[in-house]
C-alpha positions in Angstrom: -8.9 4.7 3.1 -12.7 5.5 1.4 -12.7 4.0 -2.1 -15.8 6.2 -3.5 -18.1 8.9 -2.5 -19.0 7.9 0.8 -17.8 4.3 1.1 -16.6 2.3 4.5 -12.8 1.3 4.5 -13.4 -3.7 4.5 -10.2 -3.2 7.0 -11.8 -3.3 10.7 -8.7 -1.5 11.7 -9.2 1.1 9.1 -12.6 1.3 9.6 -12.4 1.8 13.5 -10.1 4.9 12.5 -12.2 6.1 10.1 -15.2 6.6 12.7 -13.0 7.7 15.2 -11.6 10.3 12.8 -15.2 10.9 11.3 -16.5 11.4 15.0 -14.0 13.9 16.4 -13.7 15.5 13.2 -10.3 15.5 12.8 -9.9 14.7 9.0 -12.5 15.6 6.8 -14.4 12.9 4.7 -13.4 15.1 1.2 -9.3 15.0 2.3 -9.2 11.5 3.4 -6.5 9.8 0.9 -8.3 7.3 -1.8 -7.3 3.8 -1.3 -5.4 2.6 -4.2 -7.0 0.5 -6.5 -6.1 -3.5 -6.1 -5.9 -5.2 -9.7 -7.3 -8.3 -9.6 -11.0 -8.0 -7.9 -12.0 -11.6 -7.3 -10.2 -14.7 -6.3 -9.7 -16.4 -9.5 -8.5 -13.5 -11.5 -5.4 -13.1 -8.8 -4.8 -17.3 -9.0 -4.6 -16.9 -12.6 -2.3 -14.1 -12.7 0.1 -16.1 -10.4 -0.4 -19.0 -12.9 0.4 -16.8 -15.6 3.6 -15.7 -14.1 4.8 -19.0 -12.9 4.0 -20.7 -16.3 6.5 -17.9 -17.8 9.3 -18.3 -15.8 8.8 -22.5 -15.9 8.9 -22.3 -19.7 12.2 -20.5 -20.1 13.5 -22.3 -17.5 12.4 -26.0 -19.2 13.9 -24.7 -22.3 17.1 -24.3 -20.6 17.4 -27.6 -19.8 15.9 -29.6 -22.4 18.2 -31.6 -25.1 17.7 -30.0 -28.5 16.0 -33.5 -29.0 13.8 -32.8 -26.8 12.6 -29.4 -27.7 12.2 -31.1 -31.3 9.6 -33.7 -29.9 7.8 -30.9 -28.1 7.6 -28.2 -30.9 6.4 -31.3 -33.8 4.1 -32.5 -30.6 2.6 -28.8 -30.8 2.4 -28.2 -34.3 0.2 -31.5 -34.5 -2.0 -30.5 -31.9 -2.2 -26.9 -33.4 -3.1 -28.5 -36.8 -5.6 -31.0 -35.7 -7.9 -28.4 -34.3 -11.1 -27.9 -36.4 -10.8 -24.6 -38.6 -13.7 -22.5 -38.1 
């Protein structure tokens, strides 16, 4: 529930338990369980990762579908761009 020495639990649901607990001294601040730690900290980070996983399963998916023609137009589309790009 505490992430830290001594920090409040964001949750108002957890936090009401952990004063209720604190108060009657039921559970000890030292035993309380650590709150698990949540990967992505800030908005953008998670929206990105959800990008990144979308964008993965799109691509293997386009590639299933796209005529060999296709996939030939893309791939000399990229190597253009790729080669265009200043060196340096």
């Amino acid at each position: 529930m505490t992430v830290g020495k001594g920090k409040r639990p964001r949750d108002p649901n957890q936090l009401a338990k952990w004063i209720v607990d604190r108060s009657t001294s039921e559970t000890p601040e030292e035993t309380m369980p650590a709150k698990a730690p949540v990967a992505p900290v800030n908005l953008s980070e998670y929206m990105a990762a959800i990008g990144r996983k979308g964008g993965q399963i799109g691509g293997k998916r386009r590639l299933q579908t796209m005529t060999k023609a296709q996939r030939q137009r893309v791939a000399a589309k990229a190597a253009r761009t790729r080669w265009k790009r200043a060196k340096g």
